[in-house]
ZAMARGU-4260 file (C-alpha; in steps of 0.2 Angstrom, whole numbers, plus 5000, padded with zeros to 4 digits):
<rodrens>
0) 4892/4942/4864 | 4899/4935/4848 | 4891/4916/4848 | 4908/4910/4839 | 4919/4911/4854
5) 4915/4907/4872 | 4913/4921/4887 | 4933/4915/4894 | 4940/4917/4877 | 4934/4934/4874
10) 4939/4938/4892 | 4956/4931/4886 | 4956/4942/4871 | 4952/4957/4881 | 4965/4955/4894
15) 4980/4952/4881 | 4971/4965/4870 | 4972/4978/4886 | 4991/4973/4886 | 4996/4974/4868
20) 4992/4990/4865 | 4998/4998/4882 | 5008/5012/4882 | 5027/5008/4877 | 5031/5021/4891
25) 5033/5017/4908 | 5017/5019/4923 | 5030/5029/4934 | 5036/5042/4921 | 5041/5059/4928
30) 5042/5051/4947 | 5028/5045/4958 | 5027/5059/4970 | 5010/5064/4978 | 5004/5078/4968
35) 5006/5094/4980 | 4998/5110/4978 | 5015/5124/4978 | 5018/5141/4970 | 5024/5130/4955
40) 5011/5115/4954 | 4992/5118/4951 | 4983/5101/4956 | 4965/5096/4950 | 4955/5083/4958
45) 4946/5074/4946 | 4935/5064/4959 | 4917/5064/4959 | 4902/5055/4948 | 4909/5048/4932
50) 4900/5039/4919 | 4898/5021/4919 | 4896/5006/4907 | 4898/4987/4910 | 4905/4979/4895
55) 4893/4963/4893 | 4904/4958/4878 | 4923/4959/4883 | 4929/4966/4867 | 4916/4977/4859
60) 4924/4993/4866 | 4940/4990/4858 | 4930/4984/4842 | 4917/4999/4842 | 4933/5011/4849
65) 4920/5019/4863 | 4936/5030/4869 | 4933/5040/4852 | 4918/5048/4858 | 4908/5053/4875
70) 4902/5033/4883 | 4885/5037/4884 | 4884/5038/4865 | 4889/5019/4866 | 4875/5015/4875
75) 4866/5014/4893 | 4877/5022/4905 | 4874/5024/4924 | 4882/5036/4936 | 4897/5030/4944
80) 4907/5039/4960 | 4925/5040/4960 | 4935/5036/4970 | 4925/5016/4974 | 4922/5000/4969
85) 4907/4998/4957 | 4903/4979/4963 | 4892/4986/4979 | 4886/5001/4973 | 4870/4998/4962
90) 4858/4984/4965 | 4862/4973/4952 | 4869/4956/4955 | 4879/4955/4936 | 4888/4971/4940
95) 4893/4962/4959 | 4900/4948/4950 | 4906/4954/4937 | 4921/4947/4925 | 4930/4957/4913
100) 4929/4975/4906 | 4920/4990/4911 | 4923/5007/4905 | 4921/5025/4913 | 4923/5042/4908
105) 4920/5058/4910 | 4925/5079/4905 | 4936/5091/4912 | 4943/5108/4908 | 4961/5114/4907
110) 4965/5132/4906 | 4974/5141/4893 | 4984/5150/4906 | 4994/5133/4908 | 4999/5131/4889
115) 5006/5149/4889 | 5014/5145/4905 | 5024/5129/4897 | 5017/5119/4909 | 5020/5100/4910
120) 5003/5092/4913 | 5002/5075/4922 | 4987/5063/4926 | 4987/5053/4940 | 4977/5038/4947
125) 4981/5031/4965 | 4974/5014/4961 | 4964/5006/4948 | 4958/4987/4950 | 4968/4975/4941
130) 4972/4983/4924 | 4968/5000/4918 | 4968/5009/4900 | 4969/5026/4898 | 4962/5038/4885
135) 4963/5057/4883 | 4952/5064/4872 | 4954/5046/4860 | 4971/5047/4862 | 4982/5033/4873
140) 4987/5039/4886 | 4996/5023/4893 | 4989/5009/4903 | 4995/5001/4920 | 4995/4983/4927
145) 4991/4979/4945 | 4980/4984/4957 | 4983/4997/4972 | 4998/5006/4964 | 4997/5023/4956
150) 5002/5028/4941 | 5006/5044/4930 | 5006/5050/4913 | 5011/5065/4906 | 4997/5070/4895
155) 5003/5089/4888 | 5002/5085/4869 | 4986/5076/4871 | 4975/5089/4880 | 4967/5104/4872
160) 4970/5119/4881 | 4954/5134/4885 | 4943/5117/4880 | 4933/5101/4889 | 4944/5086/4886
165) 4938/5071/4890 | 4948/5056/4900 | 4942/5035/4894 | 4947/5021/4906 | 4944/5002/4902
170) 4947/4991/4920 | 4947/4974/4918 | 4946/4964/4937 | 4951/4948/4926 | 4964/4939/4940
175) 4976/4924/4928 | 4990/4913/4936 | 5003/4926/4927 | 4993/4940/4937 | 4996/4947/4956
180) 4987/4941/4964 | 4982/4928/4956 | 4968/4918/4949 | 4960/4909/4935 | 4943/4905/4923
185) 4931/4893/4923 | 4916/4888/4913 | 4902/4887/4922 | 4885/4877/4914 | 4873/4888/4919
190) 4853/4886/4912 | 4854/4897/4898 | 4871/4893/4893 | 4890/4894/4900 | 4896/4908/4910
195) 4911/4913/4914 | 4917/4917/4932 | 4931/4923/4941 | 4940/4912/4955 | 4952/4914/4967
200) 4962/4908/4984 | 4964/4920/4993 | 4951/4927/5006 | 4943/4944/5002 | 4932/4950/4992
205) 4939/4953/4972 | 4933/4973/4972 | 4937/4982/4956 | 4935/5001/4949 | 4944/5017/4951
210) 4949/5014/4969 | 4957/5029/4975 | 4959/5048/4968 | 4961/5055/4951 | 4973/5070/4950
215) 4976/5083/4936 | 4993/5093/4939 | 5006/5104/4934 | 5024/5103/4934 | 5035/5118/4927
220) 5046/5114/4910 | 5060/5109/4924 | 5053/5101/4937 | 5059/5091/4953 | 5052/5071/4946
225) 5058/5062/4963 | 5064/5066/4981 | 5073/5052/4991 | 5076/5052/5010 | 5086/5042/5021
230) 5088/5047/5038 | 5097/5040/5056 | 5101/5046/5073 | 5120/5051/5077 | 5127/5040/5093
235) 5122/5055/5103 | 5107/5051/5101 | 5099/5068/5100 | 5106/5073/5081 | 5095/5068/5068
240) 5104/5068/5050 | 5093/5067/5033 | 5102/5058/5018 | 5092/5066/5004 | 5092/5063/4984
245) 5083/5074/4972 | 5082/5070/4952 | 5074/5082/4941 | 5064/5082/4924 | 5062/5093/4910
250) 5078/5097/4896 | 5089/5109/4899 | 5098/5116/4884 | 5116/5118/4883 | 5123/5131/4892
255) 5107/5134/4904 | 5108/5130/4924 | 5098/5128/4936 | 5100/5131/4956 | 5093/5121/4969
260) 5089/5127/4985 | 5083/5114/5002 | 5076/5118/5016 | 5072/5111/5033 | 5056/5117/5041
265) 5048/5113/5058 | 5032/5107/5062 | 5027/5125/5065 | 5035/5130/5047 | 5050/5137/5054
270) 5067/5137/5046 | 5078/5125/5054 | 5093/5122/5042 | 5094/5129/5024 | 5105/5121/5013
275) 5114/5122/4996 | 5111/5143/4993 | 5117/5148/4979 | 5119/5129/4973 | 5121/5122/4953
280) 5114/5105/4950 | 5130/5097/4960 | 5120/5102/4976 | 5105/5089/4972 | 5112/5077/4984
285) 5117/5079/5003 | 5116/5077/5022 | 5106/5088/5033 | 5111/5088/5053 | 5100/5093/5064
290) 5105/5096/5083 | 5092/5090/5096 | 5080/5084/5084 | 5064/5080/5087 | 5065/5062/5082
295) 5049/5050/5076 | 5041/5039/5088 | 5028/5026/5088 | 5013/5028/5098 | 5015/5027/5114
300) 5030/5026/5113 | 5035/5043/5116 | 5024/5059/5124 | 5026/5066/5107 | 5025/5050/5092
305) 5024/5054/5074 | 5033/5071/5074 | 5037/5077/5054 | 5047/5088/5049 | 5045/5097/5029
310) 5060/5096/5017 | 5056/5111/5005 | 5063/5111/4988 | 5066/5124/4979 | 5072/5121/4959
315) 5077/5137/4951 | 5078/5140/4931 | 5087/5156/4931 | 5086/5158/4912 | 5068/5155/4911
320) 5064/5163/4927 | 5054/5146/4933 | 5054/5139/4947 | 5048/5124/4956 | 5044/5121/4974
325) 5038/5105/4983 | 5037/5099/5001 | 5041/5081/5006 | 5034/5078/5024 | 5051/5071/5034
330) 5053/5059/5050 | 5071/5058/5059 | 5073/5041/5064 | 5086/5027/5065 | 5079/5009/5060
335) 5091/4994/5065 | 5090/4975/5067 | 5098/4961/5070 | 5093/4942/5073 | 5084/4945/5088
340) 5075/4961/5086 | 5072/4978/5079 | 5077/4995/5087 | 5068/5012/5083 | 5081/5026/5089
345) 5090/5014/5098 | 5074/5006/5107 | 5068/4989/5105 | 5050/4988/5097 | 5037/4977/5100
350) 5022/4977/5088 | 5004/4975/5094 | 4991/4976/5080 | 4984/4969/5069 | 4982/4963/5050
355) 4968/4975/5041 | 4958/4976/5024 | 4955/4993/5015 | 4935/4987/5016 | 4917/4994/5019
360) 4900/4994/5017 | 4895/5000/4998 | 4912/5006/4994 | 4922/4990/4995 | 4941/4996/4993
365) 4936/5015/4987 | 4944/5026/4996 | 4934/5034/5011 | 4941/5046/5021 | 4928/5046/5036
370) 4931/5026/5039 | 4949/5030/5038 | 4949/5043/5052 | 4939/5030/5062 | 4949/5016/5061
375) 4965/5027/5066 | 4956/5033/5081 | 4950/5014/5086 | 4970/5009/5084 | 4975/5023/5095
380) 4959/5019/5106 | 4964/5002/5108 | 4981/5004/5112 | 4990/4998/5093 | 5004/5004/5087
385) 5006/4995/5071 | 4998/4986/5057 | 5003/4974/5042 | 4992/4980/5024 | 4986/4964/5022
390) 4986/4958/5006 | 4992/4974/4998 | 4999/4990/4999 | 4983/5001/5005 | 4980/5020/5000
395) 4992/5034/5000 | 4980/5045/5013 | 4980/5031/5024 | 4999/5029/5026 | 5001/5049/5029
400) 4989/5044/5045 | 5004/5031/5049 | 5016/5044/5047 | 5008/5057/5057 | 5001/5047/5071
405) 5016/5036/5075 | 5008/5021/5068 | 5021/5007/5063 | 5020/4999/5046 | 5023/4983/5038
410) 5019/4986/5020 | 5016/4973/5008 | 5015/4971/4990 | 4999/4961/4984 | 5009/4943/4983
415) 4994/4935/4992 | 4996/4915/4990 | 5008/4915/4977 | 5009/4897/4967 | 5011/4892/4950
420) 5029/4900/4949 | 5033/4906/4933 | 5044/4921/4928 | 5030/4931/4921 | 5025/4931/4938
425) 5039/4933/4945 | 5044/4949/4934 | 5025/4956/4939 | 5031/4953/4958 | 5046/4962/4954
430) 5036/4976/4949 | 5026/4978/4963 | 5037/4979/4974 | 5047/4992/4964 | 5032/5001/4963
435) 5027/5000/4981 | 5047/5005/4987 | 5046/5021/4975 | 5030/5027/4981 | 5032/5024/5000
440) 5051/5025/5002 | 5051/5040/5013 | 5039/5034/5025 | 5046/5034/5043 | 5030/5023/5047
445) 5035/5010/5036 | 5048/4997/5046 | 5047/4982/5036 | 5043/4977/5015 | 5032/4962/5018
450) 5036/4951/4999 | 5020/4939/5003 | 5008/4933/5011 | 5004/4915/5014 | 5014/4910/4998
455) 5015/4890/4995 | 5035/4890/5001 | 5037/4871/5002 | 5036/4870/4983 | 5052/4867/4978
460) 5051/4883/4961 | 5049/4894/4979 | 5066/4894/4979 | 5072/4901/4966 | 5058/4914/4967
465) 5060/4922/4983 | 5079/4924/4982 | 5078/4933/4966 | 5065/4945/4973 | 5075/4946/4987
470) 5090/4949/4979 | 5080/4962/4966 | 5075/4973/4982 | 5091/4974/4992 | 5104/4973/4978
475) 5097/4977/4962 | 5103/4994/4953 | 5087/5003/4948 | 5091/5019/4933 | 5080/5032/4941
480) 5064/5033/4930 | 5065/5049/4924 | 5080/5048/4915 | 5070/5032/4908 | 5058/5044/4901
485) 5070/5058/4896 | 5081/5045/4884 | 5064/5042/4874 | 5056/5057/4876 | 5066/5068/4865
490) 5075/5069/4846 | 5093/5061/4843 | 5100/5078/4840 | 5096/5082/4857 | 5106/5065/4865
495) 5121/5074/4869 | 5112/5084/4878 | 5100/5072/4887 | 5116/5061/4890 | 5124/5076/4900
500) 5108/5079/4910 | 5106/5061/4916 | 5125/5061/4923 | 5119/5076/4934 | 5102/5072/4939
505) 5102/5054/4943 | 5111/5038/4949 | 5108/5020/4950 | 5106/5016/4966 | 5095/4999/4977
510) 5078/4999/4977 | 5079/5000/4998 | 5092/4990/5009 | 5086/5003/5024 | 5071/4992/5031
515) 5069/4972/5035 | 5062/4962/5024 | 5048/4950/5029 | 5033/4941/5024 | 5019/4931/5033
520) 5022/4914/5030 | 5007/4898/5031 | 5015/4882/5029 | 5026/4874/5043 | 5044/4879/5045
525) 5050/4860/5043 | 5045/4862/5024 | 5047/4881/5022 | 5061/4887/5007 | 5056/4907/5010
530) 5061/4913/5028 | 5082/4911/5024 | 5081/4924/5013 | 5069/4936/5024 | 5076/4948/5039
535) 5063/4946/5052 | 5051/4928/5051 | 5030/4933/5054 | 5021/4917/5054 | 5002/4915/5052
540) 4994/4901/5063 | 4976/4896/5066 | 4976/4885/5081 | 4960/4881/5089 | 4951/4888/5073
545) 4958/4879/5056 | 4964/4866/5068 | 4961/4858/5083 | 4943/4868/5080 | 4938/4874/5099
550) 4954/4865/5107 | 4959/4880/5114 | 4971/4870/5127 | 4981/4866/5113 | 4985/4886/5110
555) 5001/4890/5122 | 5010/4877/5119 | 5011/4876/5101 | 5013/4893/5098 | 5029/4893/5109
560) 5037/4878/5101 | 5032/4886/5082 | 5040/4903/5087 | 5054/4895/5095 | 5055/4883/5079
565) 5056/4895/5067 | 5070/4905/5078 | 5081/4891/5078 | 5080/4888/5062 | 5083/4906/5054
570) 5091/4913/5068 | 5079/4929/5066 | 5066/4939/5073 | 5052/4929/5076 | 5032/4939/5077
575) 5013/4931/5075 | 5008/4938/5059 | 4992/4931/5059 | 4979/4922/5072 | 4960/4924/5079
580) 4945/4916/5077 | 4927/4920/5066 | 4914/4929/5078 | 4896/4933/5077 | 4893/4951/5085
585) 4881/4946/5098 | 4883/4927/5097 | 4885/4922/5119 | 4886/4906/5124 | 4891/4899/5142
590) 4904/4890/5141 | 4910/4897/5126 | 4908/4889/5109 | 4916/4892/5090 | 4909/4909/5083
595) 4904/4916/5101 | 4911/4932/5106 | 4916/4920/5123 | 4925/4910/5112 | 4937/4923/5103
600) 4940/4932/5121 | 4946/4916/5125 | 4956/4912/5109 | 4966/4929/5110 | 4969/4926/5128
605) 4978/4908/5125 | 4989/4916/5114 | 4993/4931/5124 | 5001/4917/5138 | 5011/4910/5125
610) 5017/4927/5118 | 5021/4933/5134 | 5034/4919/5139 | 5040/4920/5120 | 5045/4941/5123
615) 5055/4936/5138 | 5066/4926/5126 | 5070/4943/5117 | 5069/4935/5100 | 5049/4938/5098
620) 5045/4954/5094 | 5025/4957/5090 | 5008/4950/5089 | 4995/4953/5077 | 4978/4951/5076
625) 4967/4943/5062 | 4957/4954/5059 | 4955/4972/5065 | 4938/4971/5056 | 4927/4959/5047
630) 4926/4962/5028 | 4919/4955/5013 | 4927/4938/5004 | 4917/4929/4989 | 4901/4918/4992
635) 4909/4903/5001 | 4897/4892/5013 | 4910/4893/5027 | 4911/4914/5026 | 4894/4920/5033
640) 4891/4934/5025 | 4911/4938/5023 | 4924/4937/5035 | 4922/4939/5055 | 4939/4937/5063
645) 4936/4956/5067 | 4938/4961/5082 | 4929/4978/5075 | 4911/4974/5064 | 4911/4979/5048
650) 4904/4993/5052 | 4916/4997/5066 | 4906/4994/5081 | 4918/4983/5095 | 4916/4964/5101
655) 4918/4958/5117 | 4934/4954/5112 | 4939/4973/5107 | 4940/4978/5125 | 4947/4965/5128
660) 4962/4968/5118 | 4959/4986/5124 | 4969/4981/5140 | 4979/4970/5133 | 4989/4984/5123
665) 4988/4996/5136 | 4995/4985/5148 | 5009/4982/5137 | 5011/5000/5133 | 5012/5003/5154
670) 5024/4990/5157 | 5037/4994/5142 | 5034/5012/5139 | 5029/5017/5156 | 5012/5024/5149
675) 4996/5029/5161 | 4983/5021/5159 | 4966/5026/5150 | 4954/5030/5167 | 4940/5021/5157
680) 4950/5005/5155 | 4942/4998/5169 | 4927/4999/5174 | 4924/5001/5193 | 4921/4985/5202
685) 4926/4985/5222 | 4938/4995/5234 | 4950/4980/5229 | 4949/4981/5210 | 4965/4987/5208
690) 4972/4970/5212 | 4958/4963/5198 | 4968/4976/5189 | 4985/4965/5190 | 4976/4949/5186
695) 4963/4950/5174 | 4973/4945/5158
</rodrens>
């Protein structure tokens, strides 16, 4: 490291250094559909062990321009697996904590076949943590900002076809106060020196890398860039109807057409309703009706919950004689609200879940498709049927599990204890949630947009702030990106033409008005200047933990009086976002004391009295759990060893306290939803256990 500048100036200079010479095109070119495999689309999974380098000095890869050649020509490189977090991986306590840079690469081959088929070819990361650069073959490709999004670029000009190419990518984890989330720098004496660390406020480990799937696909020369869907139930109650919006990418020259074809397809691929045959572009917008549909349910909800249908869309080039097909998995239902509750299909919902983390043992955030099969069987084992992705939106794998098990949604963008207001961060904000609307839109799992969690509301900047964001979700006209792309992407000569296109193929249009908006809010509702602007008021509260420490008599009571509080001051919805207590697996103690598994079975019980007398005043409508699991925060002498407000360990092996809330749920799903039981909810006890049954909670 260069001895004239010290380690947080040179992590400075790298982070504006990443920025400034980012890609002038947007992260979201040519749409933010998940890459699907068709008769038109070839997809390449670029997962598996890449190469690995920790960048000691922040700025030396930029200097030394590593994405020129292969990175073990630079140096040391170790073997790094995509998709994961790098922190827990190796051994190495630098690479755990690490601040700034590191770099990853690796080769890959494109085929021939797809340059002599005119194919558009696309790259795509689901998630890289906090800021990504991307290089093909020395090239930009772009770069992206923010954490837990995807983003796409098309990379046709820079690939060399029949050849390896190589892909470069620089992740810097640095967090600032003009970053979401947030955080900031400090010197730190240390015996050698000054060193630099990362801090931060809010409560989970800062895990950093390529987090989720890298994908390599095709597109045709015309291709559909973005599918829309808004659905509802008639009065009837038995006819679905699906509001659909298709914009396309590509140029067409003057004179050419192209047809587009959509279809409806059951769960068992049958043909339902076929639309627009023998349709021109004009047929890229419309309503499908669907007599006695079978409608999406939540869990338990309904004997049959999470039922998706498949929108097939077929985009036809007759002149070129391409075509491109892709299939957009569909749920019929009717969301509604008012200011004492939400409705699915007409039915009143109330959430029981909890607030998660996308975390585990070695892989920290990295996607991992075994944990997340288990966790969705512990949520239906237990009884949930819904969830807030706490602190950030989580992977896109994980929300088709949502969709196709019935599992309500509350997705929120990573606004996690947003302070220091400034319009930097409010214009990052802004794109978050623009970026987390356009990629989960057409979930039928997702019932709210959650703006923040635990943001400092009382100041008085907070405001302003969170009406703008408000406003920009539910109000603001958005120019579909493609046509973004298309106005830059080709020579004036051709404007007329692009001009033309655009009027066809896309419309300004809200970001999403069809969902409530919410968020989870810390501070008290005497000094809170968020909630007027929400649609439905979740409150985080730690009583008997954070205060009142082991009270636990002093639960009931003040969690009534806050929810009815915040009701009557907002005249809205009203659910516990957030409440539980730190637990040691295996900790017992008679009478129960703080971090005994006594003590949180005890904690969780206090509450369910006071949310029970809240439901029957109509206006409460959920309860959430922290944590469905314990997960891993930064070194802090009150977190032993990470979080353990899980009612799950880590490693997803139950507390007391998880069967605990095993018959709570159920109990809830009997009583409102006429569900049987689980015959193992109980074990057997006595010939009179069935009135234990009525009384135990």
């Amino acid at each position: 490291m260069d001895p004239k500048y010290g380690s947080k100036m040179l992590l400075l200079v790298a982070f504006y250094w990443m920025r400034a010479i980012a890609s002038s095109e947007p992260s979201w070119q040519g749409g933010i559909l998940y890459p699907r495999e068709s008769e038109s689309r070839e997809v390449k999974l670029l997962d598996g062990m890449w190469n690995f380098r920790r960048s000691e000095d922040p700025v030396v890869g930029f200097r030394e321009k590593w994405f020129t050649k292969d990175l073990s020509r630079t140096g040391p490189v170790i073997p790094m697996p995509v998709p994961s977090s790098y922190n827990d991986i190796t051994v190495d306590k630098k690479l755990r904590d690490h601040v700034g840079l590191v770099w990853y690469d690796r080769t890959f081959f494109v085929p021939d076949s797809w340059r002599q088929q005119g194919y558009h070819v696309w790259l795509r990361f689901s998630s890289v943590h906090y800021a990504a650069q991307v290089w093909i073959n020395g090239h930009v490709a772009g770069s992206h900002e923010i954490g837990h999004l995807p983003f796409v670029f098309e990379i046709t000009s820079l690939l060399q076809f029949g050849k390896q190419n190589r892909v470069t990518v620089a992740v810097d984890n640095t967090l600032l106060q003009t970053t979401l989330p947030q955080g900031s720098l400090q010197d730190l004496p240390i015996n050698s020196g000054v060193e630099t660390v990362q801090s931060y406020t809010f409560d989970f480990f800062n895990y950093a890398g390529i987090h989720r799937s890298v994908h390599l696909y095709t597109t045709p020369a015309v291709f559909i860039s973005d599918v829309t869907i808004a659905t509802d139930v008639k009065a009837d109650g038995t006819t679905g109807l699906i509001h659909y919006n298709i914009s396309i990418g590509g140029s067409l020259s003057n004179g050419e057409s192209a047809m587009c074809f959509v279809d409806l397809l059951d769960q068992e691929g049958n043909f339902i309703v076929r639309k627009n045959r023998n349709s021109k572009l004009d047929g890229l917008s419309g309503t499908i009706e669907v007599p006695n549909a079978s409608l999406w349910w939540p869990y338990l909800m309904h004997t049959n919950p999470g039922y998706l249908y498949t929108l097939q869309i077929q985009l036809s080039q007759k002149q070129w004689a391409t075509e491109d097909v892709y299939r957009q998995p569909v749920g019929i239902r009717s969301l509604k609200w008012n200011n004492t509750g939400v409705t699915i299909n007409g039915k009143p919902i109330y959430m029981r879940g909890f607030g998660r983390h996308e975390d585990s043992f070695i892989r920290g955030k990295g996607l991992d498709l075994p944990l997340v099969t288990r966790d969705y069987d512990l949520i239906k084992w237990i009884g949930a049927n819904a969830y807030r992705t706490s602190h950030y939106p989580y992977a896109e794998e994980i929300m088709d599990f949502a969709d196709q098990m019935g599992i309500m949604i509350i997705d929120e963008c990573p606004g996690v204890d947003v302070e220091n207001y400034s319009s930097m961060l409010r214009k990052k904000h802004m794109d978050s949630l623009a970026e987390l609307i356009r990629r989960d839109k057409n979930r039928p799992s997702v019932i709210m947009w959650s703006i923040a969690n635990e943001p400092r509301s009382q100041l008085p900047d907070a405001d302003e702030y969170f009406r703008s964001l408000v406003e920009f979700v539910k109000s603001h006209d958005v120019l579909h990106p493609v046509t973004a792309v298309l106005n830059r992407a080709y020579s004036e000569d051709l404007a007329l033409e692009i001009i033309i296109f655009r009027s066809i193929s896309s419309t300004t249009r809200q970001l999403d008005s069809s969902r409530p908006l919410t968020a989870a809010i810390a501070v008290s509702y005497t000094s809170d200047l968020l909630g007027q602007y929400l649609d439905v008021i979740g409150f985080n509260r730690y009583n008997a933990w954070y205060s009142n420490t082991g009270k636990l008599e002093t639960i009931q009571s003040r969690v009534e009086e806050e929810a009815e509080k915040w009701f009557s001051k907002y005249n809205k919805p009203v659910f516990m976002a957030e409440y539980g207590a730190d637990t040691i697996a295996g900790l017992h103690m008679n009478p129960s004391y703080v971090w005994t598994e006594e003590f949180q079975v005890e904690l969780l019980s206090e509450h369910f009295k006071a949310f029970d007398r809240l439901r029957k005043k109509k206006f409460f409508i959920g309860e959430m759990i922290w944590n469905f699991a314990d997960f891993n925060t930064a070194q802090m002498y009150h977190r032993v060893v990470g979080n353990k407000k899980g009612i799950f360990t880590r490693d997803r092996q139950p507390k007391s306290s998880a069967y605990h809330v095993r018959k709570r749920y159920w109990s809830l799903a009997h009583e409102m939803d006429k569900v049987t039981m689980p015959a193992d909810i109980f074990s057997y006890v006595s010939d009179v256990s069935a009135h234990h049954k009525k009384t135990e909670l």
